[in-house]
C-alpha positions, 0 to 999 in steps of 0.5 A: 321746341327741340331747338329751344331745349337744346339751346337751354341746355348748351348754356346750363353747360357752358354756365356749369364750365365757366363755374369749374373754370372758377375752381378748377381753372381751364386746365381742370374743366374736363366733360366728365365734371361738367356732366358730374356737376349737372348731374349727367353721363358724359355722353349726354355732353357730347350730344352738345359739344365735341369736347372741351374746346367747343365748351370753352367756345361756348362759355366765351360766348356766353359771357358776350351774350351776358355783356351784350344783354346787360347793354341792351337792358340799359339801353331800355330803361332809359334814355339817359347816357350817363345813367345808362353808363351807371347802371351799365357799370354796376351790372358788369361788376354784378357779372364778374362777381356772379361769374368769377371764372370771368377774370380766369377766361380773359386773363388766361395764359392756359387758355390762349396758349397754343390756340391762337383763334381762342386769343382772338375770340376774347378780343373780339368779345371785348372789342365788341362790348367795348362798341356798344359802349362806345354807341352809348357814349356817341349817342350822349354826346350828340343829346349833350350829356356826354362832352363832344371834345371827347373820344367816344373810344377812349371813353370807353375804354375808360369806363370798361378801367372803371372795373378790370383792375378793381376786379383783378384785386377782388379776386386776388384777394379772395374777395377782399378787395371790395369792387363794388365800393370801388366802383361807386366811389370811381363813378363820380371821378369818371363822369366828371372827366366826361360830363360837358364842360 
């Protein structure tokens, strides 16, 4: 029960860091306001991380945890390639629009400079979401949803240029730029560059 507290309570703060990364940028998460916004005394952070680098440690791996469990529920919902890869889509955009401070993480100058591991650990986080896609475009191609004569890497790589640039306009604009409609009208684009010829 301790451990499940303490797991519970390590991602209400890497979630309260990736909220003051959004506002404030990596440069102003500090364990004194990540304890403000979640109403503790700054000690009570350090019963759970070291500082400010293993927050960012753990927000990195929270947003691999949320990649990763939206690829899991889709995987369960249906067997279908293609629908998996749609609703795979909308749920990514739902995470960056819920998580802004998302795009400020991956494309952080403040955050990779001087901590070349940290650099590292953002490709990895995306490498790896980038493979499970991959396994949902493989597994398409072998049912004959997906056209065989295709790079399942570059599908994938594709897919995950469905949201990125559309993101980086949303939040650019202030959220002007509207991602989710982006998304939607790209779709049809993308699944007929891969549906089978």
């Amino acid at each position: 029960m301790e451990k499940m507290d303490t797991e519970i309570r390590r991602e209400q703060l890497a979630q309260a860091a990736l909220a003051l990364i959004a506002s404030h940028g990596i440069r102003g998460l500090s364990v004194a306001r990540v304890a403000r916004r979640i109403g503790l005394v700054p000690s009570a952070i350090y019963r759970h991380f070291s500082g400010k680098d293993e927050l960012v440690e753990a927000v990195i791996g929270l947003i691999r945890d949320r990649l990763h469990g939206n690829v899991d529920a889709v995987t369960k919902q249906t067997q279908d390639a293609l629908e998996r890869l749609h609703r795979l889509v909308m749920a990514h955009v739902r995470v960056i629009r819920e998580n802004e401070g998302i795009l400020r993480i991956v494309f952080s100058d403040e955050l990779h400079s001087g901590n070349a591991d940290r650099k590292v650990q953002v490709y990895e986080m995306i490498n790896s979401y980038l493979k499970r896609i991959s396994e949902i475009v493989t597994d398409g191609q072998r049912k004959g949803q997906i056209r065989r004569s295709l790079d399942a890497n570059v599908i994938s790589t594709m897919f995950l240029g469905l949201i990125q640039p559309a993101a980086i306009l949303w939040h650019l604009s202030n959220g002007d730029f509207d991602v989710t409609k982006h998304v939607e009208k790209a779709w049809p684009v993308f699944t007929e560059a891969i549906h089978p010829e």
